[in-house]
C-alpha positions in Angstrom: 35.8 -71.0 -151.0 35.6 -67.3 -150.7 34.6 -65.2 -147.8 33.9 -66.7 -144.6 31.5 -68.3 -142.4 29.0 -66.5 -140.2 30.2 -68.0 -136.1 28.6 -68.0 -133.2 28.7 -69.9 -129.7 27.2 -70.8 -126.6 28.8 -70.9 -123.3 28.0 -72.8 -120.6 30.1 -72.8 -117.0 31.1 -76.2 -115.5 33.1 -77.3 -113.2 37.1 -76.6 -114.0 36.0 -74.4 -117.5 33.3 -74.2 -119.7 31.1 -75.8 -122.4 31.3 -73.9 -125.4 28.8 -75.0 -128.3 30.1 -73.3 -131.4 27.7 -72.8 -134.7 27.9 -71.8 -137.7 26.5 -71.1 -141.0 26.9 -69.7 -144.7 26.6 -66.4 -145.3 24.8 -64.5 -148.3 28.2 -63.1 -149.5 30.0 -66.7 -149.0 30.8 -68.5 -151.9 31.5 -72.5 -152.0 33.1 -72.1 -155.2 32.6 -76.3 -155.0 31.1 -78.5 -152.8 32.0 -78.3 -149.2 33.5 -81.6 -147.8 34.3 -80.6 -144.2 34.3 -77.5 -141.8 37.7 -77.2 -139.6 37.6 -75.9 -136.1 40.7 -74.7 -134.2 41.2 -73.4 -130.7 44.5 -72.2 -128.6 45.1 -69.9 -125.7 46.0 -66.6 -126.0 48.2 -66.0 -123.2 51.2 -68.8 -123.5 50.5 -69.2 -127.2 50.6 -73.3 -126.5 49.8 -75.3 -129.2 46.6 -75.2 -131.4 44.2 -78.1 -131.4 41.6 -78.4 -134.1 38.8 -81.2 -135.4 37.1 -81.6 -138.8 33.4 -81.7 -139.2 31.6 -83.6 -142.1 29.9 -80.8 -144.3 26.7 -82.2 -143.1 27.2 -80.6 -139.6 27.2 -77.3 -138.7 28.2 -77.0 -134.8 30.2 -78.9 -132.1 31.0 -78.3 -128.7 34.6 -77.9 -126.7 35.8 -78.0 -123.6 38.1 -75.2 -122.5 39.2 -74.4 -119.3 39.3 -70.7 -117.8 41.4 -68.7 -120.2 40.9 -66.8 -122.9 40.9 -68.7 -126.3 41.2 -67.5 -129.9 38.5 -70.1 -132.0 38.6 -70.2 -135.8 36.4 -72.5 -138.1 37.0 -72.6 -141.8 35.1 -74.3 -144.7 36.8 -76.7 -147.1 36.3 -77.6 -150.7 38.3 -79.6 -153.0 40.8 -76.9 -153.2 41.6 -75.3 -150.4 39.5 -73.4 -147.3 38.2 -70.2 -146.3 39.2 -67.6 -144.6 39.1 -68.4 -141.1 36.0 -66.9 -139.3 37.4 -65.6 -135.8 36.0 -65.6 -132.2 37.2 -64.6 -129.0 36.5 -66.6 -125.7 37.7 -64.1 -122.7 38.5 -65.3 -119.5 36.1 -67.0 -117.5 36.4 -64.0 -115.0 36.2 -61.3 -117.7 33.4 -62.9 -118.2 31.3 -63.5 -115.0 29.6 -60.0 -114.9 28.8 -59.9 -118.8 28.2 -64.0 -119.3 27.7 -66.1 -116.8 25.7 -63.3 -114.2 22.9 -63.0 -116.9 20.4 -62.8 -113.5 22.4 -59.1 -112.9 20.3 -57.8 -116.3 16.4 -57.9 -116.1 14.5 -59.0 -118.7 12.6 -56.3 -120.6 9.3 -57.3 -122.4 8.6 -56.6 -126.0 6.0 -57.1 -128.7 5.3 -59.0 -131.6 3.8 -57.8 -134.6 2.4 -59.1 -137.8 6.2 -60.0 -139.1 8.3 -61.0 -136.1 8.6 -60.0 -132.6 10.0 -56.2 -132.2 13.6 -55.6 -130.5 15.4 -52.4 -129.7 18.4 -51.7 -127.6 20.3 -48.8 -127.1 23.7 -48.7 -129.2 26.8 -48.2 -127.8 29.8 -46.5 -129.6 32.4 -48.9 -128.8 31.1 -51.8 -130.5 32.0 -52.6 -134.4 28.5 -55.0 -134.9 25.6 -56.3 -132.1 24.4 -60.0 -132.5 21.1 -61.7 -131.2 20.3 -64.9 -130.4 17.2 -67.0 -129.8 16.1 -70.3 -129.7 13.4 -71.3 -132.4 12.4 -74.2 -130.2 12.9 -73.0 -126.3 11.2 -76.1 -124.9 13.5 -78.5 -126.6 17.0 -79.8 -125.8 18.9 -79.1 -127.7 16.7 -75.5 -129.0 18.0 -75.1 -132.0 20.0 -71.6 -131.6 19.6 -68.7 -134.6 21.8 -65.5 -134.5 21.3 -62.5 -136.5 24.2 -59.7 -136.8 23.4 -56.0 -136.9 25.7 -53.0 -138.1 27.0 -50.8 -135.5 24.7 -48.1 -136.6 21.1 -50.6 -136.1 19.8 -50.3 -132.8 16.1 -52.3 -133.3 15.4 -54.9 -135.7 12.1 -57.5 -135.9 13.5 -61.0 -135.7 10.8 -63.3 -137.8 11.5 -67.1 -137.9 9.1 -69.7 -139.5 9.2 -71.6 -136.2 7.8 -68.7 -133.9 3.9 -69.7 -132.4 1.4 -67.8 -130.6 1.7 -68.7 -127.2 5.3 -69.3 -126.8 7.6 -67.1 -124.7 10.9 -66.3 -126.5 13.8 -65.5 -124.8 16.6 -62.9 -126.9 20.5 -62.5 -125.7 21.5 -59.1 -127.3 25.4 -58.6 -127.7 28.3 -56.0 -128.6 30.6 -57.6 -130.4 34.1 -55.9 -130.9 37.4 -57.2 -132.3 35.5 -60.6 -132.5 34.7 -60.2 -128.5 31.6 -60.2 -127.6 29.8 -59.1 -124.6 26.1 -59.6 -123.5 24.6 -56.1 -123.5 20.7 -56.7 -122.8 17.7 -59.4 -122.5 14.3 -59.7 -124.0 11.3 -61.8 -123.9 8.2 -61.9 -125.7 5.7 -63.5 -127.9 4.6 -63.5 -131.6 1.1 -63.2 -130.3 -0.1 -63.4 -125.9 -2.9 -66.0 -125.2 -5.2 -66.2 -122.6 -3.8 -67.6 -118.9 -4.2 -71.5 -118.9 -5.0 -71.2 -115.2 -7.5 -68.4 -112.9 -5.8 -67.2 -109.7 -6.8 -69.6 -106.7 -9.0 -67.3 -104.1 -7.2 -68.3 -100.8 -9.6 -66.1 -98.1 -12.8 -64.5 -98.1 -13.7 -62.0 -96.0 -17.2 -60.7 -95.7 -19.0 -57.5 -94.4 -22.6 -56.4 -94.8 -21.8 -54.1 -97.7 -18.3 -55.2 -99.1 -16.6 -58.3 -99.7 -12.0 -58.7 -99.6 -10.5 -61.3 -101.8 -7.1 -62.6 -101.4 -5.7 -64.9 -103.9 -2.1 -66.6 -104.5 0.8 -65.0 -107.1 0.1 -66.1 -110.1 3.2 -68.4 -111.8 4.7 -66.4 -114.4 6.7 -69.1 -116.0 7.9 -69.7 -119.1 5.4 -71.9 -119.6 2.6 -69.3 -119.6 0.9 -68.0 -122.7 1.6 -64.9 -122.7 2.6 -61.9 -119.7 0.0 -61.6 -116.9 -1.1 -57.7 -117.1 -3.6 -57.5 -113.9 -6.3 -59.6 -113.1 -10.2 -58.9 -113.7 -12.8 -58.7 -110.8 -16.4 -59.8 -111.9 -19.2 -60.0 -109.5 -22.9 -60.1 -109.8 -26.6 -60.2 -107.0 -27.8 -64.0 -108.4 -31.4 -61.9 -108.9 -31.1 -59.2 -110.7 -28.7 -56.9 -112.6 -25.1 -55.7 -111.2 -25.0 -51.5 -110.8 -22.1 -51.3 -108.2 -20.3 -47.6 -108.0 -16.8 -47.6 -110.0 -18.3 -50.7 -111.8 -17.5 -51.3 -116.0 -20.8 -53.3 -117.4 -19.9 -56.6 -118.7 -22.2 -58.6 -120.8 -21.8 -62.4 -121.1 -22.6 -64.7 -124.4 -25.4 -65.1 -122.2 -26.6 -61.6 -122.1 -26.0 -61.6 -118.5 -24.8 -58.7 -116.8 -21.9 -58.5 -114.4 -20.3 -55.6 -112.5 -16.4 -55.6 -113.3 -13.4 -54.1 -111.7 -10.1 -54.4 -113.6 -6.5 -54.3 -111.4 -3.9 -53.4 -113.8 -1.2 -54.4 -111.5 -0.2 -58.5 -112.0 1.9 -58.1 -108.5 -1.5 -57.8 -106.4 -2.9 -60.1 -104.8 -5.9 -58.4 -102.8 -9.2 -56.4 -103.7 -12.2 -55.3 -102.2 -15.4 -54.9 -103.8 -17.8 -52.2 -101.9 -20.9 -51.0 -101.8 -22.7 -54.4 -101.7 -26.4 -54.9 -100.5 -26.5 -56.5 -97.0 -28.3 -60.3 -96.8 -27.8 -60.9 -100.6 -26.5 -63.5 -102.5 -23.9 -62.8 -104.8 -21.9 -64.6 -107.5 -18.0 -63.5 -107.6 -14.9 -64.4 -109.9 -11.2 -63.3 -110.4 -9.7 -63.7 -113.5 -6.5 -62.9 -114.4 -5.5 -61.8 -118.3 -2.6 -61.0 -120.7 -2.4 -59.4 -123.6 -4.1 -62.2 -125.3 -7.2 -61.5 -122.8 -8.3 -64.3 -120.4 -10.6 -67.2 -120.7 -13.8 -67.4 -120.9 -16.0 -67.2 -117.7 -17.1 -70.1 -116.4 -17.2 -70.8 -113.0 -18.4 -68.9 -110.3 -17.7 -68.5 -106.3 -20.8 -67.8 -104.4 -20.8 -65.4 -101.2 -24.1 -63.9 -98.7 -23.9 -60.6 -97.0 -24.4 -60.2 -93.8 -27.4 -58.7 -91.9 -26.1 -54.7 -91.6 -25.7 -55.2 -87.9 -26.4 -51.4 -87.7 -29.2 -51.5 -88.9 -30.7 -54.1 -86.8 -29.6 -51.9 -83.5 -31.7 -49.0 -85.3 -35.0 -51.2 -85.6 -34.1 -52.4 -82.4 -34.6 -48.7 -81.3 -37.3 -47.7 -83.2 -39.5 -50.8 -83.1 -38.6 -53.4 -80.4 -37.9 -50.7 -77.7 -40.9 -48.5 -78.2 -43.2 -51.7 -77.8 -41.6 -53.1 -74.9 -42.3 -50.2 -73.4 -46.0 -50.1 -74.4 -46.0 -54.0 -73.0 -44.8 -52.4 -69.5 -47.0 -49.5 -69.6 -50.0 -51.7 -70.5 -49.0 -54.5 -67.4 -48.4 -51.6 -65.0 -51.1 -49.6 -65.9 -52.6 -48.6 -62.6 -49.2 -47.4 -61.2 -48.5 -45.8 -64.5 -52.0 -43.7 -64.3 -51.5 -43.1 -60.7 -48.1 -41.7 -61.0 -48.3 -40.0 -64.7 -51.7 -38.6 -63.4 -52.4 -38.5 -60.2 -56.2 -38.7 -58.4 -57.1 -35.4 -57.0 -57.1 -36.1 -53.3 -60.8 -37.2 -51.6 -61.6 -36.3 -48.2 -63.4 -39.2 -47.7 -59.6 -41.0 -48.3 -58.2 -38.8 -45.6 -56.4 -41.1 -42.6 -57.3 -37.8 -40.3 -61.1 -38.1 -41.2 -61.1 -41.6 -40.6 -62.2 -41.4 -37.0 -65.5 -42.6 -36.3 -66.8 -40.5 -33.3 -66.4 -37.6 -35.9 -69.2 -38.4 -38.4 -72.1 -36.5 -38.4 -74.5 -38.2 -40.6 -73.0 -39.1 -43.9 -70.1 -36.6 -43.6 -66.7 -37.2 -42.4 -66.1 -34.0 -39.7 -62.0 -33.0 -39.4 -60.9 -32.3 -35.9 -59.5 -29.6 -35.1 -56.5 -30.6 -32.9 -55.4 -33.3 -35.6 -54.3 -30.3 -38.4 -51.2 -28.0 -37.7 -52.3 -25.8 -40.5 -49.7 -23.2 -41.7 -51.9 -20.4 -41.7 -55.7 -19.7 -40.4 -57.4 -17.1 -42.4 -60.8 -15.2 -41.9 -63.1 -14.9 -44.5 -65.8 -12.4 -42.1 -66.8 -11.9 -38.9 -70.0 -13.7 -39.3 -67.7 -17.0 -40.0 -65.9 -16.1 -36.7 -68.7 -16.0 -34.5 -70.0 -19.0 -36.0 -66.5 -20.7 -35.0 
């Protein structure tokens, strides 16, 4: 056969060494030249240059897995015709702690998100200038064991690429190892997830507390998984509440119409890490209808079930009626009950003589009139009027 085989692994740490699943595949400019009876596979150490060891494969497989312990290993695997092999196809396995920071620690690099599109899912990475090719990997089937593992290679000159496969579905989260490879090394560089195409969340977020005012209502709800189960990547979470009579016209309110053509007020939280909102401006002693969905790029399901809160009196305003109304007629109550003393002491009788304690002596009266002594009134002042009056006195 001429050229060689396209290689790849996958390395798994265990106890004393590693698993190391190793794959591969025809390339476009590989040529049988025959039929291929078997593929060869051969592994030694680098350092002490100990003996080789090698197994052949029946043409009908294309991978196997090895155990090697935790030095660094040269792998080659060669196709066989008839006549003779290949060229050998080369890989090198570093050392198990040459490889900790760039293999095995793959929780040190965050995953970044990307996008699919109408022919694959989108992938970029920045290029580096030491590396000869980059290779990514995937798995077409990520919930099954074994996945099936697919790797692409890339020119040292490529730094995006739109991996398509046949078996990629909407809904399904995709998980892509990106790689510098040099002198047949490799080492992982970056990881992506994504999705052909987001779907709504299977699931709302459960509303843990409630907390109600007269005018405003606070919702608290649990994180929402983020799993690799879910349909697509959580964005923020969509708040949609509603009076049960009448329409919804709540300040910093979106109007959302339902299949329906019911009307809801809606507030959109474009964070997926929050977990509390409050909606203001509420009507006190109403009834309203409240929901918290949360969606992904896919949107969110439809709306279907609703939480149902009351407002509150406005305490505030029942200490102002109190004031106005209740105070102002107990007082007219009082007034009306005390009505005597109230006249009496609000507007007080000019005083009668014939009331008068000092005019109250009998051997004073001269006919029907009461007549004031003399000697009972220390009067301040004696004025008078004429002479006439005097010598009347």
């Amino acid at each position: 056969p001429s050229g060689k085989l396209d290689i790849w692994r996958e390395i798994t740490p265990v106890l004393g060494g590693r698993n190391v699943t190793l794959f591969w595949k025809q390339t476009p400019s590989f040529q049988a030249n025959g039929k291929i009876i078997s593929y060869e596979v051969t592994w030694e150490k680098i350092e002490d240059g100990s003996q080789p060891e090698s197994i052949s494969f029946s043409s009908v497989y294309n991978s196997t897995r090895i155990f090697l312990d935790n030095h660094s290993y040269r792998i080659s695997v060669m196709a066989k015709n008839n006549v003779n092999f290949s060229l050998p196809s080369i890989l090198i396995i570093s050392r198990a702690t040459d490889n900790s920071r760039s293999i095995f620690s793959t929780e040190e690099l965050k995953e970044g998100q990307v996008n699919g599109t109408d022919d694959g899912i989108f992938l970029s990475w920045e290029p580096r200038s030491i590396y000869d090719s980059y290779v990514i990997d995937w798995c077409n089937f990520p919930r099954l064991q074994p996945c099936d593992l697919q790797w692409k290679r890339f020119g040292p000159n490529i730094s995006s690429a739109v991996i398509s496969s046949a078996a990629f579905v909407p809904g399904v989260r995709y998980k892509f190892h990106i790689y510098g490879s040099v002198a047949n090394r490799a080492s992982l560089l970056e990881k992506k997830i994504g999705y052909l195409k987001e779907l709504p969340p299977h699931l709302d977020p459960i509303v843990r507390k409630v907390d109600l005012t007269y005018n405003s209502v606070t919702l608290s709800w649990d994180s929402y998984l983020t799993n690799e189960s879910e349909p697509g990547f959580v964005r923020g979470y969509h708040i949609y509440v509603s009076p049960i009579q009448g329409n919804c016209n709540l300040k910093g309110s979106k109007k959302h119409i339902l299949s329906d053509e019911s009307e809801l007020c809606k507030y959109t939280i474009e964070n997926p890490e929050e977990k509390r909102y409050t909606v203001k401006h509420l009507m006190p002693n109403t009834k309203y209808k409240i929901v918290v969905k949360a969606f992904t790029g896919g949107g969110e399901t439809p709306i279907v079930n609703f939480r149902y809160i009351d407002t509150p009196y406005n305490s505030n305003m029942l200490y102002f009626i109190f004031l106005l109304v209740i105070v102002p007629t107990l007082v007219a109550a009082i007034c009306h009950w005390k009505m005597k003393w109230v006249k009496e002491w609000c507007c007080p009788v000019i005083p009668s003589p014939n009331k008068s304690k000092v005019l109250s002596f009998k051997e004073f009266k001269m006919d029907s009139e009461k007549v004031l002594k003399i000697n009972d009134c220390l009067p301040d002042m004696l004025a008078v009027d004429s002479n006439a009056d005097a010598h009347k006195l």
